[in-house]
PDB file of N, CA, C and O in Angstrom:
ATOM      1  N   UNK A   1     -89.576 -27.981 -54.039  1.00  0.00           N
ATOM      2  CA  UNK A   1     -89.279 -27.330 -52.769  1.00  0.00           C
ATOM      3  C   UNK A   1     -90.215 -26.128 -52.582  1.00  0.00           C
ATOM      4  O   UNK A   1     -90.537 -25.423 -53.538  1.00  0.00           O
ATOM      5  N   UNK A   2     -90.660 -25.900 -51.285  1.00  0.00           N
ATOM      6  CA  UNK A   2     -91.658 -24.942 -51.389  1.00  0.00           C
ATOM      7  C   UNK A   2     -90.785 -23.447 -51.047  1.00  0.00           C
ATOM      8  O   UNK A   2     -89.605 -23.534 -50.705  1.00  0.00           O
ATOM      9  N   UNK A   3     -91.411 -22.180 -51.160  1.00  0.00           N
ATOM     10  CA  UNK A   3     -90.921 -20.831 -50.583  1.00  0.00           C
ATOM     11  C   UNK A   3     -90.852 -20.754 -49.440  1.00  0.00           C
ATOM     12  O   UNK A   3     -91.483 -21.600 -48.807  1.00  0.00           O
ATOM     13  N   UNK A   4     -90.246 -19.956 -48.851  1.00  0.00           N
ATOM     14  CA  UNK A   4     -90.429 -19.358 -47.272  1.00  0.00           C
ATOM     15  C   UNK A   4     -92.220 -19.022 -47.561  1.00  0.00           C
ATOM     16  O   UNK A   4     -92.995 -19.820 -47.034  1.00  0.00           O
ATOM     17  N   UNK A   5     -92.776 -17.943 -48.323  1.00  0.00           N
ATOM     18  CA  UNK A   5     -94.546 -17.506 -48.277  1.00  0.00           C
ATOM     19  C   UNK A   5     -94.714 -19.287 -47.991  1.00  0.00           C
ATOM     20  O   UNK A   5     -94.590 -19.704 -46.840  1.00  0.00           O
ATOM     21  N   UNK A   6     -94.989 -20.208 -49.093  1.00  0.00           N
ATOM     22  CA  UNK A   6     -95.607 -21.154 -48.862  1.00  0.00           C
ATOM     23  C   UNK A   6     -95.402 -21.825 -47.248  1.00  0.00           C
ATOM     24  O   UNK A   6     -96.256 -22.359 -46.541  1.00  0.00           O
ATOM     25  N   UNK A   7     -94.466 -21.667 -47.069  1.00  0.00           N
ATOM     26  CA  UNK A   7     -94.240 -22.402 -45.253  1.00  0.00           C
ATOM     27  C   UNK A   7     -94.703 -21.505 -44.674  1.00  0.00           C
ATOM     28  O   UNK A   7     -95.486 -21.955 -43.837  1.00  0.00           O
ATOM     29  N   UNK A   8     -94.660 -20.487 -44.648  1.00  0.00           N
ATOM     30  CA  UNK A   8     -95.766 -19.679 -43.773  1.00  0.00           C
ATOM     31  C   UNK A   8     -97.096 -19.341 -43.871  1.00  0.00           C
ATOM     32  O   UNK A   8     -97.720 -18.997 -42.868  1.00  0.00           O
ATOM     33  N   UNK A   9     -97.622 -19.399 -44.999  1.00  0.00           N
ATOM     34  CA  UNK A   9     -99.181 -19.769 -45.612  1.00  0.00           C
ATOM     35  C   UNK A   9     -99.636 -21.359 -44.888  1.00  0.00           C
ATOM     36  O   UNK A   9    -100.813 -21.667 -44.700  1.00  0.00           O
ATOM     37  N   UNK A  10     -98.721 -22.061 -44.616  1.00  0.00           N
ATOM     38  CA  UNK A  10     -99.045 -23.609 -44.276  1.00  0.00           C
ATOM     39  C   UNK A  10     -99.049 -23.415 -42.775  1.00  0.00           C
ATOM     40  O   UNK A  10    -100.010 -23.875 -42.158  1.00  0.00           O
ATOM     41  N   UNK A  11     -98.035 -22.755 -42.078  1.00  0.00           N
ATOM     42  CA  UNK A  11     -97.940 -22.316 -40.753  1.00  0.00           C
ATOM     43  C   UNK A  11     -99.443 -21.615 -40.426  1.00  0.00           C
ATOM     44  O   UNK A  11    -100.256 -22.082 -39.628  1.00  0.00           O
ATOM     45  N   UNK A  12     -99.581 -20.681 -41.034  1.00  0.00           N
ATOM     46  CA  UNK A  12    -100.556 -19.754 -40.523  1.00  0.00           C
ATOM     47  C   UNK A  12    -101.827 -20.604 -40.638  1.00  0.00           C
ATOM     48  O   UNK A  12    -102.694 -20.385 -39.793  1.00  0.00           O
ATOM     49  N   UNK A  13    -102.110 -21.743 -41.763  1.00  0.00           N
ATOM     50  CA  UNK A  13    -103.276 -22.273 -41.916  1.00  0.00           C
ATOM     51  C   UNK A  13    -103.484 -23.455 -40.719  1.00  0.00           C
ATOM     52  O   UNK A  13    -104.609 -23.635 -40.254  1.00  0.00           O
ATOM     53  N   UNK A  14    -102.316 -24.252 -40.249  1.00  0.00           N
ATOM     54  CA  UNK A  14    -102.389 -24.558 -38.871  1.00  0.00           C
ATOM     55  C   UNK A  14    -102.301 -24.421 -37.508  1.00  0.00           C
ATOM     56  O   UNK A  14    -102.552 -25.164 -36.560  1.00  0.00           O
ATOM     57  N   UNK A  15    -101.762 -22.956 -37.662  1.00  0.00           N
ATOM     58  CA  UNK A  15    -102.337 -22.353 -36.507  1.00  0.00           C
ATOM     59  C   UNK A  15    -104.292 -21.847 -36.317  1.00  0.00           C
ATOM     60  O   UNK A  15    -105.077 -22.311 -35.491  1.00  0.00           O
ATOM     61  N   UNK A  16    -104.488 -21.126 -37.052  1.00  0.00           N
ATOM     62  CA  UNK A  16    -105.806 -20.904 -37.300  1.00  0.00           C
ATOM     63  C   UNK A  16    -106.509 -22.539 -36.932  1.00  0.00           C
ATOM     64  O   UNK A  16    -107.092 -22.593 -35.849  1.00  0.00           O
ATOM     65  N   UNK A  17    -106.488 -23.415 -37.495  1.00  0.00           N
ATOM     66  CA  UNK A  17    -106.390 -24.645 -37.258  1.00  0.00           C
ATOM     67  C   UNK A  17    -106.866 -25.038 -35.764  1.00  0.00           C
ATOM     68  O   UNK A  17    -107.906 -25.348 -35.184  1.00  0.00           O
ATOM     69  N   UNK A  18    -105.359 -24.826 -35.452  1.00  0.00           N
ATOM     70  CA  UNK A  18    -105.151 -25.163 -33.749  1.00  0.00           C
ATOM     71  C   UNK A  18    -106.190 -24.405 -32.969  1.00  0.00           C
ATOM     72  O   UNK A  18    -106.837 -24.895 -32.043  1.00  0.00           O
ATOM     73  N   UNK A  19    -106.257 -23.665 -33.236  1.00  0.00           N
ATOM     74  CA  UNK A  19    -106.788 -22.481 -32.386  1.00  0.00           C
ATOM     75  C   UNK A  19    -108.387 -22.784 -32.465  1.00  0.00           C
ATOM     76  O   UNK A  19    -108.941 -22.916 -31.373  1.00  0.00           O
ATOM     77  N   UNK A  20    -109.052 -22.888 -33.436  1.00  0.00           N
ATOM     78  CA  UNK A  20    -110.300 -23.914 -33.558  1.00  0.00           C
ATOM     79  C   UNK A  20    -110.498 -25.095 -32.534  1.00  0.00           C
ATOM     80  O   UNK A  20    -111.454 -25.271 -31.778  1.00  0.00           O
ATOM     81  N   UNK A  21    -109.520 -25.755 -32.670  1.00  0.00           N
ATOM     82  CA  UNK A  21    -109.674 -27.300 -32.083  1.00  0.00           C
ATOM     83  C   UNK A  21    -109.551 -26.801 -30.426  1.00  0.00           C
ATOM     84  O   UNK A  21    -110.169 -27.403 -29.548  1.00  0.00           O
ATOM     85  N   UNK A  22    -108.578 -25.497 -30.103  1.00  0.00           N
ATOM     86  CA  UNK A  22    -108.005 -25.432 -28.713  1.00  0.00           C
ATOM     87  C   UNK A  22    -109.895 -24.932 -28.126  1.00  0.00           C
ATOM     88  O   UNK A  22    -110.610 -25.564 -27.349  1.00  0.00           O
ATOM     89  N   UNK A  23    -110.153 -23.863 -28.721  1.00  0.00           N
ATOM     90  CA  UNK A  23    -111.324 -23.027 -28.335  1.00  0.00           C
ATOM     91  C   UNK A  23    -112.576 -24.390 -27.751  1.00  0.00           C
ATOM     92  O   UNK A  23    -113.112 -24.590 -26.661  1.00  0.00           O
ATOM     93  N   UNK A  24    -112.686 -25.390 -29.629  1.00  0.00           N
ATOM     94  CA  UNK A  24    -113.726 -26.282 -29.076  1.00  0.00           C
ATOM     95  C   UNK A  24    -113.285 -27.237 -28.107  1.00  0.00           C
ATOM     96  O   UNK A  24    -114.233 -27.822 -27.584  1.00  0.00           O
ATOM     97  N   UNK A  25    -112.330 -27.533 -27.760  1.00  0.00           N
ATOM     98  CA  UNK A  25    -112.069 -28.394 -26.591  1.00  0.00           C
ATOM     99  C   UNK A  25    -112.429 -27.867 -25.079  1.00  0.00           C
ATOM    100  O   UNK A  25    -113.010 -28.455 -24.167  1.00  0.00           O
ATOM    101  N   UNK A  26    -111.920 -26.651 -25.137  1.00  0.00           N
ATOM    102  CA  UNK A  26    -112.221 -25.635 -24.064  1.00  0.00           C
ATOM    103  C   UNK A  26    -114.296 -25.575 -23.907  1.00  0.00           C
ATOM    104  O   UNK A  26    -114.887 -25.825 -22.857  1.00  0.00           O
ATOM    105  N   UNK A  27    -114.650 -25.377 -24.589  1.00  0.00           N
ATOM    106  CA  UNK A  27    -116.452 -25.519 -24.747  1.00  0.00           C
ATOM    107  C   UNK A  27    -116.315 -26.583 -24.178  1.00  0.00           C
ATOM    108  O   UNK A  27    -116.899 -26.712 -23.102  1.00  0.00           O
ATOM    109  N   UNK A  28    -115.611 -27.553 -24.630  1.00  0.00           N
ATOM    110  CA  UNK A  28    -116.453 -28.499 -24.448  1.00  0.00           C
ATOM    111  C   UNK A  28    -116.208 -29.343 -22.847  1.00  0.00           C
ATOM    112  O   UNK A  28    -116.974 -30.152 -22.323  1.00  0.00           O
ATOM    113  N   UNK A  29    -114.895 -28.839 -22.328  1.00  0.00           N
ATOM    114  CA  UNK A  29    -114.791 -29.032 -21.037  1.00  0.00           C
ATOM    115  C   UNK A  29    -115.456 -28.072 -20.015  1.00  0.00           C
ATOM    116  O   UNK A  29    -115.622 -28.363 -18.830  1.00  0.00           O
ATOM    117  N   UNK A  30    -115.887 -26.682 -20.695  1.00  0.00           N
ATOM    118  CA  UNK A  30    -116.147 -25.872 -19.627  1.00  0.00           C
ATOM    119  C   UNK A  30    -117.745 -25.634 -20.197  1.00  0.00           C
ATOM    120  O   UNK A  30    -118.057 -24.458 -20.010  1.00  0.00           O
ATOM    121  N   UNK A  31    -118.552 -26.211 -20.668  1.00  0.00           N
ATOM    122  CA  UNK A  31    -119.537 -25.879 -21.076  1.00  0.00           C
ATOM    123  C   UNK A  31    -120.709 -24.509 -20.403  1.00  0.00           C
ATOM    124  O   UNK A  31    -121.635 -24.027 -21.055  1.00  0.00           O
ATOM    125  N   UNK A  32    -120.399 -24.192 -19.241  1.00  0.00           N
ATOM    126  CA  UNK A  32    -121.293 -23.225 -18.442  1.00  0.00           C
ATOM    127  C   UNK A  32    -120.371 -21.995 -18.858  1.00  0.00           C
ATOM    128  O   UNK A  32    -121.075 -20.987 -18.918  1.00  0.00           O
ATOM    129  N   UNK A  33    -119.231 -21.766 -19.123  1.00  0.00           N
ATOM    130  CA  UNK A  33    -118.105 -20.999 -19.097  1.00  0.00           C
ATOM    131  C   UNK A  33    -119.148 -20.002 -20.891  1.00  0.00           C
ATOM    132  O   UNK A  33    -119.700 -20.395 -21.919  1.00  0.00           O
ATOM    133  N   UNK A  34    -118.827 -18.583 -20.192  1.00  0.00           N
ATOM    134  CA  UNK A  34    -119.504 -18.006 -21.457  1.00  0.00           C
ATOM    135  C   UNK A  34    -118.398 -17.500 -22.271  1.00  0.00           C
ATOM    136  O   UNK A  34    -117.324 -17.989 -21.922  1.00  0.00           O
ATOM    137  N   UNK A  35    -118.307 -16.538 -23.406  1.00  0.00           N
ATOM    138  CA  UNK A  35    -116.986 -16.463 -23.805  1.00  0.00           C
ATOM    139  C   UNK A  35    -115.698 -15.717 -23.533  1.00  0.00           C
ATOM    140  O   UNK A  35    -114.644 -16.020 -24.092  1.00  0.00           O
ATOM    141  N   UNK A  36    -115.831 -14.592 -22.533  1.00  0.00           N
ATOM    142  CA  UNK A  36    -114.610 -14.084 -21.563  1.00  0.00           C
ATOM    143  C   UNK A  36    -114.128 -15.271 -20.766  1.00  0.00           C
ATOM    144  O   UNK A  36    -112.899 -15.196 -20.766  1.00  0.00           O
ATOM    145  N   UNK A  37    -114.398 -16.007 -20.295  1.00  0.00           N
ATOM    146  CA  UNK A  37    -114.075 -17.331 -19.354  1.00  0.00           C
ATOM    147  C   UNK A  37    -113.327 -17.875 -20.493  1.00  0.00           C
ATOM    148  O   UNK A  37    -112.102 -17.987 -20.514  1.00  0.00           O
ATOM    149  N   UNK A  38    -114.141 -18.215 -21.458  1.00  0.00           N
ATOM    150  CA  UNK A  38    -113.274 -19.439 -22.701  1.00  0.00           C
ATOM    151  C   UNK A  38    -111.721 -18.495 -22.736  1.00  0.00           C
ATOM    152  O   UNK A  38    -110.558 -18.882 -22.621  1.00  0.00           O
ATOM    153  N   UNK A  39    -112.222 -17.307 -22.919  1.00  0.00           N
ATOM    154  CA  UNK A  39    -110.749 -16.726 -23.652  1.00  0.00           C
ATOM    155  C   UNK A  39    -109.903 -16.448 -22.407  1.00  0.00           C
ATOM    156  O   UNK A  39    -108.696 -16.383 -22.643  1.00  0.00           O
ATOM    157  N   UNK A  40    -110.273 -16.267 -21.123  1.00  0.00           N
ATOM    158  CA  UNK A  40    -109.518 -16.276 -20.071  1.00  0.00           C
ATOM    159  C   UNK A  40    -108.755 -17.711 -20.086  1.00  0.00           C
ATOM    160  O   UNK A  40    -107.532 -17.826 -20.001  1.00  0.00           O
ATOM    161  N   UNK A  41    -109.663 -18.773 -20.206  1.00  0.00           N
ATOM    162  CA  UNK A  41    -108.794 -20.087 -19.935  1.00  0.00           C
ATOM    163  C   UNK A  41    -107.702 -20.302 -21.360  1.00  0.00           C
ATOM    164  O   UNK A  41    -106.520 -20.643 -21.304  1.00  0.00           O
ATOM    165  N   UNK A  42    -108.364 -20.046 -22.384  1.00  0.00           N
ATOM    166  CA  UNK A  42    -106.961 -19.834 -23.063  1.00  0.00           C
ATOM    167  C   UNK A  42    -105.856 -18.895 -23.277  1.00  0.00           C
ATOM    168  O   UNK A  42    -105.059 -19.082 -24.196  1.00  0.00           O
ATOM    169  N   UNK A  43    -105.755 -17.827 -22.428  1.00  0.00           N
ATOM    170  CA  UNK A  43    -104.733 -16.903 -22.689  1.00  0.00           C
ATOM    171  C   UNK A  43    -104.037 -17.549 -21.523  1.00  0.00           C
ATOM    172  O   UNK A  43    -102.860 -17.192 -21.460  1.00  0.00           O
ATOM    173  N   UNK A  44    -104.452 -18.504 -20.451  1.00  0.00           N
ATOM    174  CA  UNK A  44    -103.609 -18.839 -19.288  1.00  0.00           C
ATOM    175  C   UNK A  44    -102.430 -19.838 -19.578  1.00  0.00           C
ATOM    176  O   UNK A  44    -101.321 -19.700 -19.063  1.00  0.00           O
ATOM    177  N   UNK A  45    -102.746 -20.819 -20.412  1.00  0.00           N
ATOM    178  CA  UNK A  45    -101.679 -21.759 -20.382  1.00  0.00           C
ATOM    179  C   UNK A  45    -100.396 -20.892 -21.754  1.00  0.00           C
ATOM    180  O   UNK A  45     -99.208 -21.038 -21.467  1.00  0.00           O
ATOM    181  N   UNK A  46    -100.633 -20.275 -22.775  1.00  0.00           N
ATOM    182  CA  UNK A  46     -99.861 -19.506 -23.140  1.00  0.00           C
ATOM    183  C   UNK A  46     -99.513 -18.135 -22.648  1.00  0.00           C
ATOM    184  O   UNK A  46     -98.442 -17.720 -23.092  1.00  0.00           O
ATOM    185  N   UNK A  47    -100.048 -17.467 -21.976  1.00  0.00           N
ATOM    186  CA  UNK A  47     -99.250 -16.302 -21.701  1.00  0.00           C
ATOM    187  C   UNK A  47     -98.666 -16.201 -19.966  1.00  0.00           C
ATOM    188  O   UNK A  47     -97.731 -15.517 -19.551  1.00  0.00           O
ATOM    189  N   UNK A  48     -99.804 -17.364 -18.978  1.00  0.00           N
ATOM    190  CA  UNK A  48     -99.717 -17.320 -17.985  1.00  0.00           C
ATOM    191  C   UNK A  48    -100.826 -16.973 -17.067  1.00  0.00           C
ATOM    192  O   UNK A  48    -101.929 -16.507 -17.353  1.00  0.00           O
ATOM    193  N   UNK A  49    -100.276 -17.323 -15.775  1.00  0.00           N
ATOM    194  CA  UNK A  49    -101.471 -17.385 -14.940  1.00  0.00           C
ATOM    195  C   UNK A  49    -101.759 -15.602 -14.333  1.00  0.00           C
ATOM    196  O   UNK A  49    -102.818 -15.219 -13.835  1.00  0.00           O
ATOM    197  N   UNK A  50    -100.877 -14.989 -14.486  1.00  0.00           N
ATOM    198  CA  UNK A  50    -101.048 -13.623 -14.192  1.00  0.00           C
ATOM    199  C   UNK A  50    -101.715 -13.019 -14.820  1.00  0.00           C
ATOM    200  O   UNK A  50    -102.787 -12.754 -14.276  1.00  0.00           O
ATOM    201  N   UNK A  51    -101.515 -12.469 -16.243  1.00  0.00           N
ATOM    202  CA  UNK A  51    -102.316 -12.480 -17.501  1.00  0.00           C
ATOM    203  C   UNK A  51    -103.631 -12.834 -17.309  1.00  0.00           C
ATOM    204  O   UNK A  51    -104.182 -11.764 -17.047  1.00  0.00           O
ATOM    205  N   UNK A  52    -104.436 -13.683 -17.285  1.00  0.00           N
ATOM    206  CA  UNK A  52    -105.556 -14.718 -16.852  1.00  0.00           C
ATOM    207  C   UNK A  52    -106.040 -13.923 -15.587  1.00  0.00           C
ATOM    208  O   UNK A  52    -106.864 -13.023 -15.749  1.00  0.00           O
ATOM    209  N   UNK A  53    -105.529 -14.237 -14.245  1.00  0.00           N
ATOM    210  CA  UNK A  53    -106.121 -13.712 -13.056  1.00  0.00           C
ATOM    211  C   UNK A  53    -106.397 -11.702 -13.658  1.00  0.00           C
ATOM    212  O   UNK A  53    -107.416 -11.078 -13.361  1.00  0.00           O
ATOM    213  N   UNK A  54    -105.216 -11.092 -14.495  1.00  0.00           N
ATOM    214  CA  UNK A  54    -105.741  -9.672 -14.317  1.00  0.00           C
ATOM    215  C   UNK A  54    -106.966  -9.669 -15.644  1.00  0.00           C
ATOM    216  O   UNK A  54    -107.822  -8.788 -15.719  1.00  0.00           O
ATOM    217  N   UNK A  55    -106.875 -10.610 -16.459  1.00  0.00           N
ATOM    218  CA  UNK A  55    -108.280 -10.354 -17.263  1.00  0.00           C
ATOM    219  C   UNK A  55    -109.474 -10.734 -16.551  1.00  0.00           C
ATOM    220  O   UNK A  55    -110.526 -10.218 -16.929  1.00  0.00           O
ATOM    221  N   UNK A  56    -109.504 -11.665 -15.445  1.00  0.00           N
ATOM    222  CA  UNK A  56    -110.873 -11.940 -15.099  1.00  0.00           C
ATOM    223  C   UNK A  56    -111.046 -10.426 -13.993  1.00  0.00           C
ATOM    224  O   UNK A  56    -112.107  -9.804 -13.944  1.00  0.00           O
ATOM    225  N   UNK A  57    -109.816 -10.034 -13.183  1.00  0.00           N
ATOM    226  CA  UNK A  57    -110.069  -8.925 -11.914  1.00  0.00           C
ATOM    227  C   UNK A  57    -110.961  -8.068 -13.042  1.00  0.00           C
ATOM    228  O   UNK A  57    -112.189  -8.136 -12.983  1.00  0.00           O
ATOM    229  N   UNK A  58    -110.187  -7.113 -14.256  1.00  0.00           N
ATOM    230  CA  UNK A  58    -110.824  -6.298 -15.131  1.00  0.00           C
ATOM    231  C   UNK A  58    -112.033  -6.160 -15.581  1.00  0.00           C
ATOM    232  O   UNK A  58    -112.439  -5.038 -15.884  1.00  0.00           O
ATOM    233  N   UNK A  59    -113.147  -7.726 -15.756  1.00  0.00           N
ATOM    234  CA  UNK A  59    -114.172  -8.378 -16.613  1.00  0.00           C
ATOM    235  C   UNK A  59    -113.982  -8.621 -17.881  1.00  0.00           C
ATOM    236  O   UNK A  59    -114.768  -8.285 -18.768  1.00  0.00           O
ATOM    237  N   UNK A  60    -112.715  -9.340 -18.079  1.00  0.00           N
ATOM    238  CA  UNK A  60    -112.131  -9.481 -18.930  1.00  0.00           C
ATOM    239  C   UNK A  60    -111.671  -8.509 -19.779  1.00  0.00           C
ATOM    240  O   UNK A  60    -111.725  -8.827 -20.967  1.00  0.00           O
ATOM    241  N   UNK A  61    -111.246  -7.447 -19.539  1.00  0.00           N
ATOM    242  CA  UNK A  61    -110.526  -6.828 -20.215  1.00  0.00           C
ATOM    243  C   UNK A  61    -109.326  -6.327 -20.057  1.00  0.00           C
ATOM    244  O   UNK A  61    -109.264  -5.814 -18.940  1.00  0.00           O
ATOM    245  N   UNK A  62    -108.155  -6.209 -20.746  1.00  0.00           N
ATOM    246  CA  UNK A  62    -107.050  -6.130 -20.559  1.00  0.00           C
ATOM    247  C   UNK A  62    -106.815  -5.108 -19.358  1.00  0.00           C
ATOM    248  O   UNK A  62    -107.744  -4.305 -19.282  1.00  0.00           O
ATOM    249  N   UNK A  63    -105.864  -4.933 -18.442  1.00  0.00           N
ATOM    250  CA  UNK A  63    -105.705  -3.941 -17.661  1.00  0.00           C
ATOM    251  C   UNK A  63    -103.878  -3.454 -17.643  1.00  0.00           C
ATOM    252  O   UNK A  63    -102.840  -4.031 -17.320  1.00  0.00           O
ATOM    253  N   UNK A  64    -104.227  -2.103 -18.174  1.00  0.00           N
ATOM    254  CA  UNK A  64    -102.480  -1.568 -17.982  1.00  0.00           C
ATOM    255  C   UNK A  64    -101.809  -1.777 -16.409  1.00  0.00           C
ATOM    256  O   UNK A  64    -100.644  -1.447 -16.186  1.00  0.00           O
TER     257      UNK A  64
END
């Protein structure tokens, strides 16, 4: 049986994971897209489309 550390060492190694595969999928659909765009299109489907629209108003940077 593994530990709680080990399930979360396994968690964390497939997230890191995911997050690889999410980024190159994103390249590879948006190929002109430089990397504020990449990270705009992925903060949209997890945090939302608001989030997204105020990082691109900013130039991608967060805005209070």
């Amino acid at each position: 049986m593994m530990t709680v550390e080990q399930r979360v060492a396994i968690w964390e190694e497939l997230q890191r994971e995911f997050a690889i595969m999410e980024e190159s999928a994103m390249r590879r659909r948006y190929p002109e897209f430089d990397d504020g765009q990449i990270l705009v299109e992925l903060v949209r489907p997890r945090y939302g489309d608001e989030l997204g629209h105020r990082m691109l108003a900013s130039g991608n940077a967060l805005v209070a």
